[in-house]
VEXKE-970140 format. One record per atom (N, C-alpha, C, O): x, y, z. Coordinates in steps of 0.001 Angstrom, whole numbers, plus 524288, in hexadecimal, padded with zeros to 5 digits. Layout:
<rs>
XYZ
...
</rs>
This chain:
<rs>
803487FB3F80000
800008000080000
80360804E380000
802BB808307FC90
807068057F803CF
80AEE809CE802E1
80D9E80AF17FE2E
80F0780F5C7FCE8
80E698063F7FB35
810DE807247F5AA
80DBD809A17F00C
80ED980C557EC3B
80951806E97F238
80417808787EE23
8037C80EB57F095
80279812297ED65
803EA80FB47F488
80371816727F607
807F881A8B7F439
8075881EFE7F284
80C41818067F503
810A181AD97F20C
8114981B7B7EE21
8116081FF47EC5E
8122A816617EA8B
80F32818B27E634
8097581B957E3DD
809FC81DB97DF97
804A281BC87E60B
8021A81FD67E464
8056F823647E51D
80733824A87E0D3
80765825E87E8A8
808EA82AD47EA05
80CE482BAF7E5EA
80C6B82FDD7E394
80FC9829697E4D6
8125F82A627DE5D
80E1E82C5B7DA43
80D1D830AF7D86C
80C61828327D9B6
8089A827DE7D463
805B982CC47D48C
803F582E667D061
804F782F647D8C8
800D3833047D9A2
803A8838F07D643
8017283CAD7D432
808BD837C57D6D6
80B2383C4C7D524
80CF883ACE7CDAA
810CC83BC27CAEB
8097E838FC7CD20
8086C836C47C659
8069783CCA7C2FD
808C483EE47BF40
8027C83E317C590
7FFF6840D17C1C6
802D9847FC7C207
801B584BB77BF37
80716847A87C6E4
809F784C2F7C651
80F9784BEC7C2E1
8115684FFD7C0FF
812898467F7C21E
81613844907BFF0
814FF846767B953
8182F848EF7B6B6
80FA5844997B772
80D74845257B237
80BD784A1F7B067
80BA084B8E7ABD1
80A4084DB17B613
80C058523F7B313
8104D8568A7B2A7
810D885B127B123
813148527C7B4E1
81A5C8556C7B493
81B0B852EB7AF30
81D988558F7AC14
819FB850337AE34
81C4384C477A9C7
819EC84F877A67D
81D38851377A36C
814D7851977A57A
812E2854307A0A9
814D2859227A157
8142C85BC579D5F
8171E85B987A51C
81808860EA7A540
81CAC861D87A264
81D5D8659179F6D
820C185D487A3B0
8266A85DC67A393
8258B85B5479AE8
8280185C76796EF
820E0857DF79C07
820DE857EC79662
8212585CD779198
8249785DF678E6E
81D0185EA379270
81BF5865807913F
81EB28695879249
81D3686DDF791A1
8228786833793D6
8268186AA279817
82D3D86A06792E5
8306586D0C790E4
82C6586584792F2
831E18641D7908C
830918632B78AC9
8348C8630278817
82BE18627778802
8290186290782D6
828DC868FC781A1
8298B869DF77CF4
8284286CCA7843F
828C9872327825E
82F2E8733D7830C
831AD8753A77F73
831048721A786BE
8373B8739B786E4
83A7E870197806C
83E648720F77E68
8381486B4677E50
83A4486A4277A68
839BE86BB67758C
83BAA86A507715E
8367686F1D77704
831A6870CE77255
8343A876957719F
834898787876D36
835F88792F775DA
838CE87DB7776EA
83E3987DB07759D
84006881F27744D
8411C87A03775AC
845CD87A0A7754A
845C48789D76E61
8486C87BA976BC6
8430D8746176B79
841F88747A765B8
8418087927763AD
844FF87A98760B5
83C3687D53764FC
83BD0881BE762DE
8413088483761E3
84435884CA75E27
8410E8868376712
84717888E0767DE
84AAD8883B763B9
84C2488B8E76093
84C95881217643E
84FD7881F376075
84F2B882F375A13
852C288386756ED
849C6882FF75911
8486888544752FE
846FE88B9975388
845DE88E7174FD2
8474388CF875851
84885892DF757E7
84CC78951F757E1
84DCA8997775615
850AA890E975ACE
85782893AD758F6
857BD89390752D3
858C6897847504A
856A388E7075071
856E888E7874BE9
855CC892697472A
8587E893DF74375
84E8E893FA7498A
84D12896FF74643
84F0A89D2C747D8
84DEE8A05474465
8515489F1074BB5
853F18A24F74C22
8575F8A3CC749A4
858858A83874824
85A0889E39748D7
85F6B89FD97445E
85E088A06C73E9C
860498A36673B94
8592289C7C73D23
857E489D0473721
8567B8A1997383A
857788A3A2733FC
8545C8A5F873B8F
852668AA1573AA8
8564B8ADE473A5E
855338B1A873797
85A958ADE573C87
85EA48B2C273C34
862218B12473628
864BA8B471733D1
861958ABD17346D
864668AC2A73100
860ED8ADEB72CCF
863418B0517295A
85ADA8AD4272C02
859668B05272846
8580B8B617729A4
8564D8B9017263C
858CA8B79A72E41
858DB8BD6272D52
85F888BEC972DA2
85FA78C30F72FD4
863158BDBC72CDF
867558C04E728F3
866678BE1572562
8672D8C167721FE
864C58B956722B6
8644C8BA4971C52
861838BE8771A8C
863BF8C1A6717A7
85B118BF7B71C4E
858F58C2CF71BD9
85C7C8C83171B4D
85C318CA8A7171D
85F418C9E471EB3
860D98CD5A72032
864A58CE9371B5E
8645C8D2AE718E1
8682A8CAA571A55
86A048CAD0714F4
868108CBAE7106F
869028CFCA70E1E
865548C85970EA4
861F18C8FC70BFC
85EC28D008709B0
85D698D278705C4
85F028D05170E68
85C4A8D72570E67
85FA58DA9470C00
85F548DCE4707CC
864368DA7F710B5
867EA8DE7D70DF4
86A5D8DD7670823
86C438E0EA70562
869F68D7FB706C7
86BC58D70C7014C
869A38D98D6FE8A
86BE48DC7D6FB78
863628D8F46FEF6
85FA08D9596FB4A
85FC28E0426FAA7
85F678E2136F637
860758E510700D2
860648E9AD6FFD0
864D68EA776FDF6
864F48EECE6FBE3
868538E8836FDB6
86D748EA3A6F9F4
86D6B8EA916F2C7
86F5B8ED496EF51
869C88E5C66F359
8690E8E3E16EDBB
864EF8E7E96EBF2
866698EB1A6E8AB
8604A8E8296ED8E
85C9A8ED3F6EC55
85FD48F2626EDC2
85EA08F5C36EA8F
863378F41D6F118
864DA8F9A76EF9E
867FE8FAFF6E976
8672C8FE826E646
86D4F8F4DD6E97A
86F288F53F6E335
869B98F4696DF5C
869C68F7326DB71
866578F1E76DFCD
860AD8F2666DC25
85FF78F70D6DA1B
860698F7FA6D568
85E9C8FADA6DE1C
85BF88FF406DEB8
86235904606DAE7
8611A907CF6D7B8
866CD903536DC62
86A70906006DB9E
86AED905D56D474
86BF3909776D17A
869D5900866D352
869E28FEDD6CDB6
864B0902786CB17
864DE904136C68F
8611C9033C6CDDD
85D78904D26CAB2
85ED390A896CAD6
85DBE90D0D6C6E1
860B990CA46CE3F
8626A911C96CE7B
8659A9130A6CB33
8662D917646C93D
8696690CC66C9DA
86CD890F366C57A
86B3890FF46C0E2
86CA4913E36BE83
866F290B536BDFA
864F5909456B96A
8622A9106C6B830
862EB913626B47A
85F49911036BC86
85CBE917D86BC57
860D391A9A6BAA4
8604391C856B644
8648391B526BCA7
8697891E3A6BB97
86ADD91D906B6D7
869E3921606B413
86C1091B716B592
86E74918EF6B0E7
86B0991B7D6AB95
86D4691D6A6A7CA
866ED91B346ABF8
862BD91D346A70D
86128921A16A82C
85EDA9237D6A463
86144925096AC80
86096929086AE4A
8643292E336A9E5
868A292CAE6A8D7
8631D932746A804
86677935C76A4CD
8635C93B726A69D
85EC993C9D6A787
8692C93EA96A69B
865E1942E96AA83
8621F948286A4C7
8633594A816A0B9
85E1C947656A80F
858EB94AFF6A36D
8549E9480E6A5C1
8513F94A636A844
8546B9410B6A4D9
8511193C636A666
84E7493E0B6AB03
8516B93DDB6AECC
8494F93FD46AC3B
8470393E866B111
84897938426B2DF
84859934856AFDB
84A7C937ED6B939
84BAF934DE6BC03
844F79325B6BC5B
84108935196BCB6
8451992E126BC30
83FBB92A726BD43
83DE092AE46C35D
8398D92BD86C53D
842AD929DE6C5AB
841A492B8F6CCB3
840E2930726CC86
83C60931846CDCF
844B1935DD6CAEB
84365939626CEBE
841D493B646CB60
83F3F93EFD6CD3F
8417B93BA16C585
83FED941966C288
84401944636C119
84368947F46BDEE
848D39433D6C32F
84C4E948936C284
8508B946476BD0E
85247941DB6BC4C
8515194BBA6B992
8524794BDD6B6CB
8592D94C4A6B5B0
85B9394B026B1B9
85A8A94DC86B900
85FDD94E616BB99
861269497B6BF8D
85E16947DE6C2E4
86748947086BE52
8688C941886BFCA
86E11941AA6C1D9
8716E93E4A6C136
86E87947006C4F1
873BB946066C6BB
878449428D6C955
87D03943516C95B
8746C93D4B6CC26
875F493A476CF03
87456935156CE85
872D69329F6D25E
8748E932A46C8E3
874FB92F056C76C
874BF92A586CA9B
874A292BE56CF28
8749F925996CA81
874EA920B16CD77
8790991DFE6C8F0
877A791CD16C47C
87E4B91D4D6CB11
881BF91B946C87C
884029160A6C8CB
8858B9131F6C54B
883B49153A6CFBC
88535910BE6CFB0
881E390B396D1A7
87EA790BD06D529
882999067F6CFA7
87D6C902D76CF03
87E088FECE6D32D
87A3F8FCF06D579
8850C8FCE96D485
887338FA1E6D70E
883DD8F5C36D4A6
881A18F6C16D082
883588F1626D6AC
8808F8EB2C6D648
87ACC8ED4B6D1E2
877868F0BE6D130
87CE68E8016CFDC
876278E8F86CB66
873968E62F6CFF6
8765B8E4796D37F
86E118E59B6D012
86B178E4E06D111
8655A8E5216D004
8621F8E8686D16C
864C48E02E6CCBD
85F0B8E0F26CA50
85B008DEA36CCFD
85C068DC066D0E4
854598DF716CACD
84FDA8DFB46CCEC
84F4B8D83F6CDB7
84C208D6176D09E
8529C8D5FC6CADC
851398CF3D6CCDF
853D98CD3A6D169
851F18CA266D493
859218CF846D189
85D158CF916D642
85C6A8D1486DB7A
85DAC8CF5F6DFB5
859078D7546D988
856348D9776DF67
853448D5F66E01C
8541D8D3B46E445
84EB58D3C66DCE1
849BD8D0706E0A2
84CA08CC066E0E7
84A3F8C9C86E46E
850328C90D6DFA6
852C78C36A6E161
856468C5316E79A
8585D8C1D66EA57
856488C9CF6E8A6
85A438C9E66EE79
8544B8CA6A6F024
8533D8C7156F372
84F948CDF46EEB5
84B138CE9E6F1FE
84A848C9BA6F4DD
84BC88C8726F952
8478D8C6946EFE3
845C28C1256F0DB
849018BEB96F65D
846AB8BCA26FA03
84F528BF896F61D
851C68BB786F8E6
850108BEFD6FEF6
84F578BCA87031A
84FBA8C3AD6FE7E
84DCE8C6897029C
84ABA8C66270787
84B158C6FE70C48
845CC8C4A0701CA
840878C291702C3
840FE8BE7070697
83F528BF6D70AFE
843578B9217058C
8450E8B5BC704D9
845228B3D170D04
8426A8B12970FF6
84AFA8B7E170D87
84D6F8B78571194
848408B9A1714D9
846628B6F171860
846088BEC07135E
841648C12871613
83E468BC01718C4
83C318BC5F71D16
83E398B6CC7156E
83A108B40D7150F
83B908B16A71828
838D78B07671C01
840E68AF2371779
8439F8AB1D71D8C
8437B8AE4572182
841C58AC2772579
844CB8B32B72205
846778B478726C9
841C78B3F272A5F
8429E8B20872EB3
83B748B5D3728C8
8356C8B6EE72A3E
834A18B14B72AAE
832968B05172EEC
835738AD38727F0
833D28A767729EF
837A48A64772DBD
836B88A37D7318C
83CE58A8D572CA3
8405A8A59373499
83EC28A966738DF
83FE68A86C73D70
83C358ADA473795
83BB58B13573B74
835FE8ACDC73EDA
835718AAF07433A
832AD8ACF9739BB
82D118AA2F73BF7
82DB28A60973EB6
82B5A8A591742E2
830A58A2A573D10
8328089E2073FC0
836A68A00D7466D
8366889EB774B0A
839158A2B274421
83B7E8A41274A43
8379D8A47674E52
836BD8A10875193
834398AAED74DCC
82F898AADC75222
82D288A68B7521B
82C328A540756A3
82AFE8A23174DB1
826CA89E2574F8D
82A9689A217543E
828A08971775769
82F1989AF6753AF
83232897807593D
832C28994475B1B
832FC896E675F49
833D189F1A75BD7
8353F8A14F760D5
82E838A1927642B
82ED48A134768F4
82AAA8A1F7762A6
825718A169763CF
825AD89B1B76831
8251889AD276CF5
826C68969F7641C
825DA8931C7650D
8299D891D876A9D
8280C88F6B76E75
82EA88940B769EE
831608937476D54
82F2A896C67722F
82EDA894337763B
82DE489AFB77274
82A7C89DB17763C
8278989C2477AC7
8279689C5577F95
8245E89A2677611
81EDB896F9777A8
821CB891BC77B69
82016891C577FE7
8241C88F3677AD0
8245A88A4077B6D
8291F88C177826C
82823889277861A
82B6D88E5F78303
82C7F892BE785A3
82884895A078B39
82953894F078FEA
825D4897AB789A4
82115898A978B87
81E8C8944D78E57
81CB6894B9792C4
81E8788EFD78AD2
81BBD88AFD78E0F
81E9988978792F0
81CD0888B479756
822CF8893A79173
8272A886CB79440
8278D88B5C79A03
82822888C879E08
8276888F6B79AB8
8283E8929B79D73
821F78925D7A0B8
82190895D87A404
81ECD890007A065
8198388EC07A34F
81AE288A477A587
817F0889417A931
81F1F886377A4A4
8208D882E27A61A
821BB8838C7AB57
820378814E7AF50
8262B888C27AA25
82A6B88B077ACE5
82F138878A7ACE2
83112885A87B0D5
8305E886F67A8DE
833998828A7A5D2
839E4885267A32A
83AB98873F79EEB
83DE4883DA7A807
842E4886027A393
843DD8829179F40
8442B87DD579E77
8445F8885779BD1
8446B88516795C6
848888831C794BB
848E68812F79057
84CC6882DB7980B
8519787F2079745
853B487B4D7995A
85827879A679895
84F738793279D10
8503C8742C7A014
84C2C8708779D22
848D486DFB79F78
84CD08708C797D3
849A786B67795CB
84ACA86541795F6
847C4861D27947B
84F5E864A6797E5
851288604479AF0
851C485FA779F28
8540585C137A172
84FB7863447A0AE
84DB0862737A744
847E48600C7A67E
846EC85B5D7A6FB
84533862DF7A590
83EE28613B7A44B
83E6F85A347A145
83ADB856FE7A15D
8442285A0D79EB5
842088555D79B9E
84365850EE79FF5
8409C84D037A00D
846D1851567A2E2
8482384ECF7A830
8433984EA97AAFD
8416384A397AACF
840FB851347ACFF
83E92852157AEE3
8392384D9D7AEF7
8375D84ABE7B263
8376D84EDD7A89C
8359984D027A613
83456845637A43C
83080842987A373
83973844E37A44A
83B6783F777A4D5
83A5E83DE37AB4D
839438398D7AD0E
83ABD840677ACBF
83AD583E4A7B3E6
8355483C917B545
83389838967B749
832EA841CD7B323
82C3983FF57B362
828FB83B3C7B16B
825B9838547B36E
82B6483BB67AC52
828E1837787A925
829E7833827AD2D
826DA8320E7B099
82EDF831DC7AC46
8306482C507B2F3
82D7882C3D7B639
82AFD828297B6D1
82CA48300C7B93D
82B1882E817BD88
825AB82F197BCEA
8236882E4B7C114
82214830727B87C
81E6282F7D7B626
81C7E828EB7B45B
8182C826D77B4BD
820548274A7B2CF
81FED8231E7B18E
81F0281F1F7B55D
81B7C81BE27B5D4
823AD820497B866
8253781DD47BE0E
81F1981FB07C051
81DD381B157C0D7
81B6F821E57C1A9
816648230A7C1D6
812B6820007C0C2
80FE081DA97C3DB
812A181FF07BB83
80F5881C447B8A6
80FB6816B87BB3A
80B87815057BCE1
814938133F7BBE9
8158880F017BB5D
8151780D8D7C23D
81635809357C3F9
81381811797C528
81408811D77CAC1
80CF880FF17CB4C
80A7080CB17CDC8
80BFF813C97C7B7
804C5813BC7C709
8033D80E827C6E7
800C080C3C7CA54
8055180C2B7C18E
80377807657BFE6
804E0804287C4DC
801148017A7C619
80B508031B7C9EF
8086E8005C7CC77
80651800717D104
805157FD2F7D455
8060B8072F7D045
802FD8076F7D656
7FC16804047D53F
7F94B8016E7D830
7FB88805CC7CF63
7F5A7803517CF81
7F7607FD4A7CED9
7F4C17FACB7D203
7F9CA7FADD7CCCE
7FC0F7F49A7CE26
7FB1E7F2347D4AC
7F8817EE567D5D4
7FD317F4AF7D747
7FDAC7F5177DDCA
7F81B7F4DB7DEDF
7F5F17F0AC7DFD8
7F4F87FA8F7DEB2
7F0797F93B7E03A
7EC937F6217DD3F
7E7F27F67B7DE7E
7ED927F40F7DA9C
7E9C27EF367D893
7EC3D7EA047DB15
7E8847E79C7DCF3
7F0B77E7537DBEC
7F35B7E57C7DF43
7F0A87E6537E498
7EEB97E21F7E5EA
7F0027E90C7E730
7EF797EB547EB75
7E8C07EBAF7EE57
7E74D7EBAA7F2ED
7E50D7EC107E7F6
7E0137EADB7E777
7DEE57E53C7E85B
7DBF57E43F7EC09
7E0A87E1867E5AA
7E22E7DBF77E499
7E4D27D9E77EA56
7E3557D57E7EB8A
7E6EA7DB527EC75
7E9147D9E57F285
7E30B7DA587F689
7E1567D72D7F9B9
7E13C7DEBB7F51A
7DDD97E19A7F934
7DA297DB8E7F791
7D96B7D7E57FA99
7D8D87DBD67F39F
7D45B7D7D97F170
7D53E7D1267F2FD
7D23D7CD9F7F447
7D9E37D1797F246
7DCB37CC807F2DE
7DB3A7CC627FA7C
7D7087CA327FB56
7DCE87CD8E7FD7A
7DC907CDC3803BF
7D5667CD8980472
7D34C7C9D4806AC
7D1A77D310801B0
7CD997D152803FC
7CB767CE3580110
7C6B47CED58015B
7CCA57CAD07FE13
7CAD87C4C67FB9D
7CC457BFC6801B0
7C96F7BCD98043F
7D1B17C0FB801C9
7D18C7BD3180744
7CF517BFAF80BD6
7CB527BDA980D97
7D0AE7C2B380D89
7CC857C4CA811E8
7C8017C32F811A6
7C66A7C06D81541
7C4907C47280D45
7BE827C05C80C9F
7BF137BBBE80BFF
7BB547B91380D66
7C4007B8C08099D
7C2057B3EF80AEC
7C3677AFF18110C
7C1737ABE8812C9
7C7CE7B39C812F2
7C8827B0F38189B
7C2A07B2A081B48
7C1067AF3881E46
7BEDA7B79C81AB3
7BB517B84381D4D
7B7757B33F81C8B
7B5047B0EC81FFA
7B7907B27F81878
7B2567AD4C815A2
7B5657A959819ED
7B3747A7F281E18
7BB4B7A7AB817B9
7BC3D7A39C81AEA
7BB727A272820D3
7BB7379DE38225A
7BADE7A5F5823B3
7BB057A7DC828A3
7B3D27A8248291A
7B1E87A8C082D79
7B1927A7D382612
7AB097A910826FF
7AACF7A30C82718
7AA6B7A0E082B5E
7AB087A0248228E
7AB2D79C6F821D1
7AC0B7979F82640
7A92E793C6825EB
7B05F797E882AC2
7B2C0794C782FBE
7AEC87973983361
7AFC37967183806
7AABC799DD8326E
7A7D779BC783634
7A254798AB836BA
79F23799F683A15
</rs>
């Protein structure tokens, strides 16, 4: 009887064991979940700085290339320009200051082929940017949960210890259960077994009477 009592008194502490076990589950399932993100946010951090200096390149290429654009057409003007000619820009009939020098040709297929590549970089840089915030969000969030925990986010092998310990002695629980109820059916079966003879020494004993 004392053994069948000690163990209840184990077993009893079952249904607080199971919810350490689910806590530390939820517990160490967001910390892995946190530490994954993370590392596709270092990642996308870096795809993101490397397309904003391409971008960044890209730009200044492209305003270098449109200022010689723009310089060529100033010259091509120049060039057919003769002084009497109303100027098409200003009107003026007098051309003292010519546009002489052209440096780099630069024509209208060349400008829109640096645009395009422009465009281009514009387009990576706005999809790693989008992708950055959607992890840094995710990473946030997942953050946030963890801190309702009140959970340091860098003892995730502490928690998984932890974790493992429970399950055991969870188990060790379970298997305590099964024979504490073994015992008392044993123990039912004894009780039954004694007042079976007890009634029949009574018969026997009525019986010599």
């Amino acid at each position: 009887k004392a053994n069948i009592s000690s163990i209840e008194v184990e077993v009893a502490k079952r249904p607080d064991v199971m919810g350490q076990v689910q806590r530390l589950q939820e517990i160490t399932g967001l910390l892995k979940q946190l530490a994954e993100e993370s590392a596709k946010l270092q990642s996308a951090n870096t795809t993101f700085e490397t397309a904003q200096k391409y971008y960044e390149q890209k730009k200044e290429q492209y305003d270098a290339y449109e200022k010689e654009w723009l310089n060529n057409q100033a010259y091509v003007l120049a060039s057919v320009l003769h002084d009497g000619d109303p100027c098409p820009v200003c009107g003026s009939v007098e051309h003292p200051n010519k546009h002489v020098e052209h440096g780099q040709i630069i024509d209208q297929a060349a400008l829109e082929t640096y645009k395009g590549q422009l465009i281009d970089a514009e387009t990576a840089r706005q999809n790693a940017l989008l992708q950055l915030n959607l992890l840094t969000e995710k990473v946030q969030q997942y953050e946030f949960q963890l801190s309702e925990f009140q959970v340091q986010l860098h003892e995730q092998q502490q928690y998984e210890q932890q974790l493992q310990e429970q399950q055991a002695y969870n188990v060790h629980l379970q298997q305590e259960a099964a024979r504490l109820s073994k015992l008392k059916q044993q123990e039912e079966q004894l009780f039954d077994t004694i007042a079976q003879q007890e009634q029949a020494l009574k018969m026997t004993e009525h019986a010599k009477i």
